[in-house]
C-alpha positions as CSV (number, residue, x, y, z in Angstrom):
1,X,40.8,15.9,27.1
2,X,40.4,12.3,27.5
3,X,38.4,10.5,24.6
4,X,35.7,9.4,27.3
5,X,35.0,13.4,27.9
6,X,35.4,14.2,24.0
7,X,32.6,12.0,23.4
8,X,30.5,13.1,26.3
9,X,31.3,16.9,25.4
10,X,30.3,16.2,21.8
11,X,27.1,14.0,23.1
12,X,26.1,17.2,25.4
13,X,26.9,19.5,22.7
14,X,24.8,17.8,20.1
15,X,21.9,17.3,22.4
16,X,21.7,20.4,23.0
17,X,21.2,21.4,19.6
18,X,18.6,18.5,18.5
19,X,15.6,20.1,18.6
20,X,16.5,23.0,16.4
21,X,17.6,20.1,14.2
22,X,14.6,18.3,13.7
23,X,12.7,21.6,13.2
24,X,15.7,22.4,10.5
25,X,15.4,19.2,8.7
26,X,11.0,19.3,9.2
27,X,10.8,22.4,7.7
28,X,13.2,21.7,4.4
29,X,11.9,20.3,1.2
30,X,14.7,17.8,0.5
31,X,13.3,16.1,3.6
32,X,9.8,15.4,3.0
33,X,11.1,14.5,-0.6
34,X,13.5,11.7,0.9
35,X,11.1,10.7,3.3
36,X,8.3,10.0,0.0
37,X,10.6,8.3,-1.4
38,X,11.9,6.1,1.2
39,X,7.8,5.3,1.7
40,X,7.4,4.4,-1.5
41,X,10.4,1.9,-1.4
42,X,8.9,0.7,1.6
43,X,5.6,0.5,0.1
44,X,6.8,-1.2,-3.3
45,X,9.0,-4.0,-0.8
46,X,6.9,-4.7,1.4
47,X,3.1,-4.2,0.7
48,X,1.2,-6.0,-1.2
49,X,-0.8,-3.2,-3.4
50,X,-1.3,-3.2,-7.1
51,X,-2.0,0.0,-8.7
52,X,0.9,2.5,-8.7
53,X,-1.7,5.2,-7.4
54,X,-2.7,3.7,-4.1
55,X,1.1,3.0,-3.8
56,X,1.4,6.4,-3.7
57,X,-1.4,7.3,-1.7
58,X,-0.3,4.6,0.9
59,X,3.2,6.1,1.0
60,X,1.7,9.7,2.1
61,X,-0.1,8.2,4.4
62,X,2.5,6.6,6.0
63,X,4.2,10.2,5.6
64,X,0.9,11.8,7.6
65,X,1.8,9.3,10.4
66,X,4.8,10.4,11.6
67,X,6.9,13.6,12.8
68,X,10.5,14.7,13.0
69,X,11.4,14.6,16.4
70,X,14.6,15.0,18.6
71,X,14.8,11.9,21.0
């Protein structure tokens, strides 16, 4: 098999399989708590808030804005 099929093969193969992914990695712990965490890096970085509880509540609301999605 010639590396231009290989990838193709492994692109197919993979898509078929991302939606089962993303509800795989939606509906484990480990993601939501890398996902808070990464918002309340984002939140520390870049946004201007003072106290450390409406950082956090800032960062779940960023959480409540998005989804895990195949693309």
């Amino acid at each position: 098999m010639t590396l231009n099929r290989y990838d193709t093969s492994i692109r197919l193969l993979a898509n078929g399989f991302s939606e089962e992914f993303a509800e795989y990695c939606a509906g484990d712990e480990r993601m939501h708590e890398v996902m808070m965490e990464l918002a309340s890096r984002f939140v520390t970085e870049n946004i201007p808030v003072v106290s450390e509880d409406a950082q956090t509540d800032v960062a779940c609301e960023l959480l409540m804005g998005i989804t895990v999605r195949s693309v």
